[in-house]
C-alpha positions, 0 to 999 in steps of 0.5 A: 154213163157217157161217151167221148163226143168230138168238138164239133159236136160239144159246140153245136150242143152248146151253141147250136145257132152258131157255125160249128167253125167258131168254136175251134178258137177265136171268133168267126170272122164277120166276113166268114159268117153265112148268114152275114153273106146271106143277108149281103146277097138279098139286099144286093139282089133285091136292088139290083131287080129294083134298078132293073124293074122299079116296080120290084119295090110296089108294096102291094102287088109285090114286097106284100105277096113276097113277104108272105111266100117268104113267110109260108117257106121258112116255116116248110124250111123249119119242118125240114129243119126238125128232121135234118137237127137228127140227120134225117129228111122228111120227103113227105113234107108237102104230103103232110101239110095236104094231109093236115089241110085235109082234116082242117077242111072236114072241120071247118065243113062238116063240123063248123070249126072256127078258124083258129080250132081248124088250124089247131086241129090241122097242127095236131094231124101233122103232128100225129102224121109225122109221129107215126113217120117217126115211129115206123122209122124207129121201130123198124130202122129204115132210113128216113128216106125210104119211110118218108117217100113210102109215106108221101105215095100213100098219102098222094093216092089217099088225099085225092080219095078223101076229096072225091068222097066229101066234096064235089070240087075236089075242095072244101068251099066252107071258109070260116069268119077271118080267113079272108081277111087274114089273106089281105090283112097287112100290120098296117091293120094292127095298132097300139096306140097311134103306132101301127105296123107296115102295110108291106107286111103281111099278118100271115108273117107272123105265123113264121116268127113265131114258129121261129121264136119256138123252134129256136128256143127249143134248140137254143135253150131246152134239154129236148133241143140238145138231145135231138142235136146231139142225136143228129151228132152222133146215135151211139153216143147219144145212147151211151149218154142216156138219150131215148133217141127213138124218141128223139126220133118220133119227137123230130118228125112230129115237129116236122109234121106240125109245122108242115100243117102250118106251112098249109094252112098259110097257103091255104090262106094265101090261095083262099081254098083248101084242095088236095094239091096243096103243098106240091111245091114244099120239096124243095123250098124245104131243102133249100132254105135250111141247107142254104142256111148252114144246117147239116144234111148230116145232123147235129147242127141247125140255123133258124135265122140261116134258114128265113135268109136262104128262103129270102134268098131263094125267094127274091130271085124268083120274083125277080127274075120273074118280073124281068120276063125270064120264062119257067125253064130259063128261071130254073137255070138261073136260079140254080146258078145263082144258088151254085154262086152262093153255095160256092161263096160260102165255101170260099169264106168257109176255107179262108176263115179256116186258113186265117184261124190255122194261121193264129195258132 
């Protein structure tokens, strides 16, 4: 059985890392593409601040830590990602990597986990936390948001708890051989050959290609992508077509879960300790990357590539406008700005491509 799907939708099954635009005859131009806008913006701002403030380019005490929360938030962009592919949102991203981080501490200090089974364990947390996000909201059909921000209260009273119980910091001391040296270690560090890699790139940065690598595959080249797009399109013509979307549901948040421990356990690194307070900040970098990116708040479309140039975007203005002295609330306002330009920007390339493409029929 099937059921008429519209344009839109058959091109973001198809394609589903190309703007939905394209597919309505000829080309997108280049000058209308969003990510090519994207990347255009960072370069820009990134010498524009290094002009500014030459130390903007010290490798060490700069591009390295700002490569690293350019790594760490496009992986909390990505968990986003997963849930909006189905026009849902998952408010309790943050929450979950606390939680997922949580059990990783237990494993590394009560049961002495090396450092990669502390984080497969975490994954599998997340994964688990985010599933059962996903089945109440199926189960039950309440809106992702309702659900999620249930979830992030429980959690919030819950994790606090779990510390207070096992530790006597309110964090897991234990730090397992390699996690300090992950922190610190850059590709410089990683050979083959006499080739070796920048000292400006942080190892963590591999964590997020290789998140990328897997959620783009899955929605690029997979059965479970399609449908999960196809959900985020439309739930009644993914049912008429044979789609388990409540599955499709529970599958999207698991994945978001899974990479909400990842996002944590990369800060966790960063920072050197496992504490309950981890993960507050990933509200909104979750959003913004992906949404900046072109994916649809609505669902049915997603940008892998979108969401790591919207994090660098959002994330060089950050450091930029910090090194230049702006305090915490001027920086909002700025950046919030900034982001209203480039949204805007967007729009306007948007309606041009539309009128030029009107005008070649």
């Amino acid at each position: 059985m099937s059921a008429p799907v519209s344009e839109t939708a058959t091109a973001a099954l198809q394609e589903p890392d190309q703007p939905p635009s394209s597919s309505r005859g000829g080309r997108t131009p280049w000058w209308a593409n969003q990510r090519i806008g994207l990347l255009i913006l960072v370069v820009l701002l990134a010498v524009l601040f290094g002009l500014l403030r030459p130390a903007f380019f010290n490798q060490q005490l700069v591009v390295f830590p700002l490569l690293r929360d350019i790594a760490m938030f496009t992986v909390v962009g990505l968990a986003q990602l997963c849930v909006l592919s189905i026009g849902h949102m998952n408010l309790a991203v943050g929450r979950m990597a606390a939680f997922s981080m949580m059990i990783t501490g237990i494993s590394y200090d009560l049961w002495h986990f090396s450092l990669y089974a502390g984080l497969l364990v975490g994954l599998i947390a997340g994964a688990a936390i985010g599933a059962l996000a996903g089945w109440v909201i199926a189960r039950t059909g309440v809106n992702s948001f309702v659900v999620t921000l249930a979830l992030d209260f429980l959690l919030l009273g819950l994790i606090p708890l779990v510390y207070t119980a096992l530790t006597d910091n309110a964090a897991f001391v234990t730090k397992p051989d390699g996690m300090r040296e992950m922190r610190n270690y850059s590709l410089a560090d990683i050979c083959i050959g006499n080739v070796c890699g920048s000292p400006a790139v942080p190892q963590l940065a591999l964590f997020a290609v290789i998140a990328m690598g897997v959620v783009g595959w899955i929605y690029s080249r997979t059965k479970l992508g399609r449908e999960l797009l196809m959900t985020g399109t439309s739930v009644k013509a993914a049912e008429l077509s044979g789609i388990p979307t409540a599955r499709r549901v529970i599958t999207a948040h698991a994945m978001s879960g899974c990479l909400a421990a990842l996002a944590g356990f990369m800060l966790a690194v960063s920072t050197g300790s496992i504490k309950a307070t981890i993960g507050e900040e990933f509200m909104l970098p979750s959003f913004l990357g992906p949404i900046l990116g072109g994916t649809l708040l609505a669902g049915g479309f997603i940008s892998v590539w979108g969401t790591l140039l919207g994090t660098a975007l959002t994330s060089v203005i950050r450091k930029g406008l910090d090194l230049l002295g702006v305090g915490l609330e001027s920086l909002n306002i700025y950046l919030g700005l900034i982001l209203l330009v480039a949204l805007s920007t967007d729009r306007i390339r948007t309606v041009l491509s539309e009128r030029q493409e009107v005008r070649q029929r």
